[in-house]
C-alpha positions as CSV (number, residue, x, y, z in Angstrom):
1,X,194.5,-75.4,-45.6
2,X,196.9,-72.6,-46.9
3,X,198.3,-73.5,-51.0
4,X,201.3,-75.1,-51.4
5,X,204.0,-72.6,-52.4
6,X,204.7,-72.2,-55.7
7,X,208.5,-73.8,-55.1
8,X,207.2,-76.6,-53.4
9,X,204.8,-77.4,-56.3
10,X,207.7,-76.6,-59.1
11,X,209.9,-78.8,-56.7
12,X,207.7,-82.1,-56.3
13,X,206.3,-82.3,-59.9
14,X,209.8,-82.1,-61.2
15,X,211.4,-84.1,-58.5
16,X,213.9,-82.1,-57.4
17,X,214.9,-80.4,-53.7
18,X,213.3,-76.8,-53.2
19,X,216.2,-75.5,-52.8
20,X,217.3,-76.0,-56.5
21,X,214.1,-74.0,-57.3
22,X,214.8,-70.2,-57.8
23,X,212.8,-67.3,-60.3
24,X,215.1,-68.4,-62.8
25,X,213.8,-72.1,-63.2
26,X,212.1,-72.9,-66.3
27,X,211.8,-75.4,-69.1
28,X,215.2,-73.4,-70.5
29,X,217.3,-74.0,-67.1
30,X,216.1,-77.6,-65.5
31,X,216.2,-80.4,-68.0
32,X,213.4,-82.1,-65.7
33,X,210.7,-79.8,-66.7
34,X,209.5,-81.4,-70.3
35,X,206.4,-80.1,-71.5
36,X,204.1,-82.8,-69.8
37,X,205.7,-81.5,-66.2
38,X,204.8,-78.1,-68.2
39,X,201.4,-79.0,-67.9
40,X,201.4,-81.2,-65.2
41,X,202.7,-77.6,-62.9
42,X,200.0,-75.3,-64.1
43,X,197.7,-78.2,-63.4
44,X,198.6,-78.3,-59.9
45,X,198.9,-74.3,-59.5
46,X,195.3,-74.3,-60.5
47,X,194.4,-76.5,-58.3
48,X,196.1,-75.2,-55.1
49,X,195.6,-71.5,-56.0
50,X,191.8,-72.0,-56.9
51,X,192.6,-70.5,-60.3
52,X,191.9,-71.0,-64.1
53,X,194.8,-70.5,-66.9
54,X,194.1,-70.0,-70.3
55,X,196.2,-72.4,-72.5
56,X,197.7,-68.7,-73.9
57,X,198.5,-68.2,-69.9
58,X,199.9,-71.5,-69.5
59,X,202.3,-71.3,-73.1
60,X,203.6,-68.4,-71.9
61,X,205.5,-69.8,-68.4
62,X,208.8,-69.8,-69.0
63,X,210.0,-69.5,-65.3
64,X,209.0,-69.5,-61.6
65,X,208.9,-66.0,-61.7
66,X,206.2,-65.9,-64.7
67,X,204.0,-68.2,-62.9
68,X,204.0,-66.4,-59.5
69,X,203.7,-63.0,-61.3
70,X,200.8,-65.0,-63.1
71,X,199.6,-66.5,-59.5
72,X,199.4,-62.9,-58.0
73,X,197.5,-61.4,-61.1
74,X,195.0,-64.2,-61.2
75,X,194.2,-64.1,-57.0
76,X,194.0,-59.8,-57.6
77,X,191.8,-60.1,-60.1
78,X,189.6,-62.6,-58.1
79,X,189.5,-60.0,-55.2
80,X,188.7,-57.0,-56.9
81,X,185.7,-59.5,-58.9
82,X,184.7,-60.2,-55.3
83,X,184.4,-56.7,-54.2
């Protein structure tokens, strides 16, 4: 089963339509994401990615585009452990 995209998670925890999720979303632009959704989105990123975030990691989200820069740097590091 391929991860849920990274909009698609942001979208459903906050309950809002995908296409209101852009690189610029964060807890500063969308009133819906409160610190427990804070959590609630790296919880679920972890879970569909198959990845661990520090607390440090997870503090320092503060858009869609942090977390998928933080996504892609957690799966390359996986590969190059796995080579």
């Amino acid at each position: 089963m391929a991860a849920a995209s990274i909009t698609s998670i942001v979208a459903t925890v906050l309950g809002i339509p995908e296409t209101a999720v852009d690189g610029e979303t964060g807890p500063a632009t969308e009133g819906e994401w409160t610190s427990l959704r804070h959590l609630q989105i790296a919880n679920e990123v972890q879970r569909e990615y198959a990845i661990t975030l520090t607390g440090r990691e997870i503090r320092s989200i503060r858009s869609v585009s942090d977390l998928r820069e933080l996504v892609a740097q957690k799966q390359d590091g996986q590969r190059t452990a796995a080579q």
